[in-house]
Every structure is written in C-alpha cells, then in structure tokens.
DSSP file (Angstrom, degrees, kcal/mol; ACC not computed):
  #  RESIDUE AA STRUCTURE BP1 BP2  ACC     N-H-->O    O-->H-N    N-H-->O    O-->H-N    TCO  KAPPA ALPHA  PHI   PSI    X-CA   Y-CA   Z-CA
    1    1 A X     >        0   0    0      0, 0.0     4,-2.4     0, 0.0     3,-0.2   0.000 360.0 360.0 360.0 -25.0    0.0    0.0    0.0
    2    2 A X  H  >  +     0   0    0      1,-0.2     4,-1.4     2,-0.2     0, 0.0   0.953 360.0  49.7 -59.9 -46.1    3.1    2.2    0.8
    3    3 A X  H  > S+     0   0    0      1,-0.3     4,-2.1     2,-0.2    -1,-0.2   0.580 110.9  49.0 -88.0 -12.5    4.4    2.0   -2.7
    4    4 A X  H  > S+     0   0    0      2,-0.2     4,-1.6    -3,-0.2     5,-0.6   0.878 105.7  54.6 -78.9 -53.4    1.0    2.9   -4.3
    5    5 A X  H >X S+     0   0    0     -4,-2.4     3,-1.7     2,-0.2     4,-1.1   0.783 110.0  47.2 -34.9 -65.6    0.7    5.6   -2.3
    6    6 A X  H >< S+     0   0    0     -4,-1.4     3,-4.8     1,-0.2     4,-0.5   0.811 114.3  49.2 -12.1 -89.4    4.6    6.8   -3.7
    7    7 A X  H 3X S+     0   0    0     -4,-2.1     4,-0.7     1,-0.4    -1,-0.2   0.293 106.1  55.5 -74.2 -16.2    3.5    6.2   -7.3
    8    8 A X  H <X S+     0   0    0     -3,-1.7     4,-0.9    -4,-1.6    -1,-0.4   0.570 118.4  36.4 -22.7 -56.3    0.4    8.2   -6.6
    9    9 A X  H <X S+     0   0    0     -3,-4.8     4,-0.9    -4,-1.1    -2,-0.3   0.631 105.5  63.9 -86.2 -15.1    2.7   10.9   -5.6
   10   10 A X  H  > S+     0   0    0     -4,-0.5     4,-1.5     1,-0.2    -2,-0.2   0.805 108.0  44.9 -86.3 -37.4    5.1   10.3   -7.9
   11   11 A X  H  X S+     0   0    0     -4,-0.7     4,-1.5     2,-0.2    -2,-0.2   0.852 102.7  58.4 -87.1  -8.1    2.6   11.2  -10.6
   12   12 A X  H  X S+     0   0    0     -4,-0.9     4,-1.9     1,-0.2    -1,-0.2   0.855 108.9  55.8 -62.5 -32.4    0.9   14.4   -9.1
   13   13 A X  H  X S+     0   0    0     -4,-0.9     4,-1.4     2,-0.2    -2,-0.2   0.918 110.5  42.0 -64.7 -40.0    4.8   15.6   -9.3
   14   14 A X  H  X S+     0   0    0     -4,-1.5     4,-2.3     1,-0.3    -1,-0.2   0.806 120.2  40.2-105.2 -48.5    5.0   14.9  -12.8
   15   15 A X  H  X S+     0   0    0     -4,-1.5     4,-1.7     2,-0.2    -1,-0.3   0.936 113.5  49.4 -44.3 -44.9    1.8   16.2  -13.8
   16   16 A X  H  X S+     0   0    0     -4,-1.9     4,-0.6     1,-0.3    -2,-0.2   0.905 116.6  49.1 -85.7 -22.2    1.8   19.3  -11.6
   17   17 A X  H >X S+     0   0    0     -4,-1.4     4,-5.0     1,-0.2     3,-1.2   0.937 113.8  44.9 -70.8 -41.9    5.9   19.9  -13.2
   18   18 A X  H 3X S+     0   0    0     -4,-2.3     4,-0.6     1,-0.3    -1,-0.2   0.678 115.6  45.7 -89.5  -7.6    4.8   19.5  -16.7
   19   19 A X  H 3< S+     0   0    0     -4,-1.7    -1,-0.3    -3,-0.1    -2,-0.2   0.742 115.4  46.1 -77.1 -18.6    1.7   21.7  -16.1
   20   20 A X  H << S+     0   0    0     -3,-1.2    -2,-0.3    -4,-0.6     3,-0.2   0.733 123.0  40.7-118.8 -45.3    4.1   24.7  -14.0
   21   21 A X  H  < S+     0   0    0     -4,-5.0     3,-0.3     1,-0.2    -3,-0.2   0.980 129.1  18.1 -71.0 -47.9    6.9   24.3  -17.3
   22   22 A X  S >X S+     0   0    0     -4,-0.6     3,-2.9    -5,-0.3     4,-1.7   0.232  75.3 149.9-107.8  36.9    5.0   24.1  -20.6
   23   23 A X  H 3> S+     0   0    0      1,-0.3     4,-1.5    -3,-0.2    -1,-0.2   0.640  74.7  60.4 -32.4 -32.0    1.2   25.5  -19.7
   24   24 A X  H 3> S+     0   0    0     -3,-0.3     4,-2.6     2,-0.2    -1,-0.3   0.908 107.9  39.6 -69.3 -41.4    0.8   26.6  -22.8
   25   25 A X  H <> S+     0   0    0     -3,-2.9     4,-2.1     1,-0.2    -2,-0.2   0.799 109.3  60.2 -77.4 -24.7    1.2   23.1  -24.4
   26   26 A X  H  X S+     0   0    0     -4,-1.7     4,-1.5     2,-0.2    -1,-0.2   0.934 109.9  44.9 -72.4 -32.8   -0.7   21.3  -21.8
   27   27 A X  H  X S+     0   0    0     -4,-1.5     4,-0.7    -5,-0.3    -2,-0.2   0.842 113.7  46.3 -89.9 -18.5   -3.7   23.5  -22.7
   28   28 A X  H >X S+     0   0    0     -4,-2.6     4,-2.7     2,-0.2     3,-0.9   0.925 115.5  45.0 -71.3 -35.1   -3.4   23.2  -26.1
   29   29 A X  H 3< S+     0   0    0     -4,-2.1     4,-0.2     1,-0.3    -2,-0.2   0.769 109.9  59.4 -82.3 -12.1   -2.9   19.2  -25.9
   30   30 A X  H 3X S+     0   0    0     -4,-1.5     4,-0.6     2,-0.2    -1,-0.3   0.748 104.5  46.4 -88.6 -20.0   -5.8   19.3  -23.5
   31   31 A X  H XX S+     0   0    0     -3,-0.9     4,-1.4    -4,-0.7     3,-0.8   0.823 103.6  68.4 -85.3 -22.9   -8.3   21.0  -26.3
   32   32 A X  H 3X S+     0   0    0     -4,-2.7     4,-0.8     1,-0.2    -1,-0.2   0.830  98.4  52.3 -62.8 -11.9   -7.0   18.4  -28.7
   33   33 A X  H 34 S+     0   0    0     -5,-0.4    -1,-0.2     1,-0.2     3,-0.2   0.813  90.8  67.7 -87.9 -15.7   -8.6   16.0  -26.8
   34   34 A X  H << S+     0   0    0     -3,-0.8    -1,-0.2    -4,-0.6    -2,-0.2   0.814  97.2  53.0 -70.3 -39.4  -11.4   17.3  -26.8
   35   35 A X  H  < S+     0   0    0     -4,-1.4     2,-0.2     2,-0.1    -1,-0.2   0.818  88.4  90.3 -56.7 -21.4  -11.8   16.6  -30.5
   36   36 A X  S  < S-     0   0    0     -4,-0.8     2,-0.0    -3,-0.2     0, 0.0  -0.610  80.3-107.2 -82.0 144.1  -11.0   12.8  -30.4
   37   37 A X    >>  -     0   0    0     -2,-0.2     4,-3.2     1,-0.1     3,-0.6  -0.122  24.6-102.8 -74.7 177.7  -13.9   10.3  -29.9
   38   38 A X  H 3> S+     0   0    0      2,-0.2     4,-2.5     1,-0.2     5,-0.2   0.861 119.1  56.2 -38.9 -49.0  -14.8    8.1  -27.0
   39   39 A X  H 34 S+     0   0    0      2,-0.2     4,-0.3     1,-0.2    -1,-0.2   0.814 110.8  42.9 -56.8 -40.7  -13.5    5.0  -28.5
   40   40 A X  H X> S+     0   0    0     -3,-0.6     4,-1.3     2,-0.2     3,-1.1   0.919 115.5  51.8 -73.7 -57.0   -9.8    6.6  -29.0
   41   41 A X  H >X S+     0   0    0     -4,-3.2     3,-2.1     1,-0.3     4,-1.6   0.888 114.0  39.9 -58.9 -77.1  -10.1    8.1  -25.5
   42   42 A X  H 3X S+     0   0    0     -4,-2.5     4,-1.0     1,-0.3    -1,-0.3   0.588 118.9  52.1 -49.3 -33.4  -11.1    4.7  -23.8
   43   43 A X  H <4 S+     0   0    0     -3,-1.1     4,-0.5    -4,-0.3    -1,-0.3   0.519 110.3  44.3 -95.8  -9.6   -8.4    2.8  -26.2
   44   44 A X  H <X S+     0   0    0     -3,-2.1     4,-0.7    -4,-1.3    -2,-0.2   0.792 113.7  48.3 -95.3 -39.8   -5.6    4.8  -25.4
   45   45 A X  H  X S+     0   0    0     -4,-1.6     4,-1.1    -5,-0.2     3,-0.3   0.806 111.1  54.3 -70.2 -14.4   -6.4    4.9  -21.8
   46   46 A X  H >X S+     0   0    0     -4,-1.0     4,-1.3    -5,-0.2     3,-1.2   0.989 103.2  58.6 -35.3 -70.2   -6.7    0.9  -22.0
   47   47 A X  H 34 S+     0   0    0     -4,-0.5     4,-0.4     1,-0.2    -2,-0.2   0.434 110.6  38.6 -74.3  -5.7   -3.4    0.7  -23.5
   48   48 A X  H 3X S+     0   0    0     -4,-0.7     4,-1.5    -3,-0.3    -1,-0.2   0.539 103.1  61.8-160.9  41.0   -1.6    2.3  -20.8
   49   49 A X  H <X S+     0   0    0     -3,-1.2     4,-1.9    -4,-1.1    -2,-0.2   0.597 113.6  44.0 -74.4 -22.5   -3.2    1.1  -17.8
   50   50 A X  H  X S+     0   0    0     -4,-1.3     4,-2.5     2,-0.2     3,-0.3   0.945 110.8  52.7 -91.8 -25.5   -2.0   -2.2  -19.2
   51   51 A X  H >> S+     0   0    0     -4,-0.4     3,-1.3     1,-0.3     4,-1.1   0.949 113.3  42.9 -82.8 -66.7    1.3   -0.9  -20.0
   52   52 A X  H 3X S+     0   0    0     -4,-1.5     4,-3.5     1,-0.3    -1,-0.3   0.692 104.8  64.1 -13.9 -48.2    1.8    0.4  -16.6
   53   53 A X  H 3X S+     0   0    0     -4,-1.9     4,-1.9    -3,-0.3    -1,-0.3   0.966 106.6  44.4 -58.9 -52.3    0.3   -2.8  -15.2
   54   54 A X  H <X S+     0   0    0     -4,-2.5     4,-3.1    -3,-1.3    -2,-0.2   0.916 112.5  53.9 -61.3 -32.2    3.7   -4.9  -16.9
   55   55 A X  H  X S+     0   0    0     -4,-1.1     4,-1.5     2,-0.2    -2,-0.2   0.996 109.4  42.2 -50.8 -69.2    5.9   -2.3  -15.6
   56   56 A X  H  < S+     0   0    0     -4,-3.5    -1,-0.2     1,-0.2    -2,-0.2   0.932 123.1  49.0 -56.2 -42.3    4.8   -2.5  -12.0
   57   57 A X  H >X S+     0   0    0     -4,-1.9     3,-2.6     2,-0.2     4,-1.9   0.871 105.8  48.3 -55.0 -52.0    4.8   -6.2  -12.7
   58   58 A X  H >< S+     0   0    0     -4,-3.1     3,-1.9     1,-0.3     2,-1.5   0.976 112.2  47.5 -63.3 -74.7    7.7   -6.7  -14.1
   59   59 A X  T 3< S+     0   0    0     -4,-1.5    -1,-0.3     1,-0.3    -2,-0.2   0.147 109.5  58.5 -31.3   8.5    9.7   -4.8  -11.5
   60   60 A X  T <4        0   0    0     -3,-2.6    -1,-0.3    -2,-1.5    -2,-0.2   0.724 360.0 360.0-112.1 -33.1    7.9   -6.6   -8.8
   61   61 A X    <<        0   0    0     -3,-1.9    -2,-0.2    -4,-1.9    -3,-0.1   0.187 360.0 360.0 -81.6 360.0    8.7   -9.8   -9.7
C-alpha cells in the first residue's frame, strides 16, 4: 500500500511539473482532446493502464 501511495505521488509531481513548465502546451494538448472520440479516448487509456500494469509487474517480480 506504501508503494502505491509513492507512485500516486510520484505522478501528481509529474503532472503538476509538466503543467508549471509548458502550460501553454498542456492546454493546447488538452483541447486536442477534446476533439477525439470516446473510443480513442477509452483505447488509449486501456493501452496504458496495461502498459503500466507490466511495468509495475515486471519490476515486482
């Protein structure tokens, strides 16, 4: 539970840096998204929840 918590935290840092350097490009890359459908949205976040899921794995094991 410790290590989720970390990795939890390790991505609000990563977020909050790449929102506090490039704002301008996070807000553009956040109105492209708005253009893409559901399916793409839901099939990209699919694809790397699983890739995350082998990472943590792999490294766990």
């Amino acid at each position: 539970m410790n290590e989720l918590i970390i990795a939890f935290g390790l991505f609000l840092f990563i977020e909050g840096i790449l929102y506090a350097i490039f704002p301008s490009k996070m807000k553009n890359m956040l109105k492209k998204i708005d253009i893409l459908k559901i399916s793409q949205i839901r099939f990209s976040g699919l694809t790397f929840a699983i890739i995350g899921f082998v990472i943590v794995w792999y490294f766990k094991t």
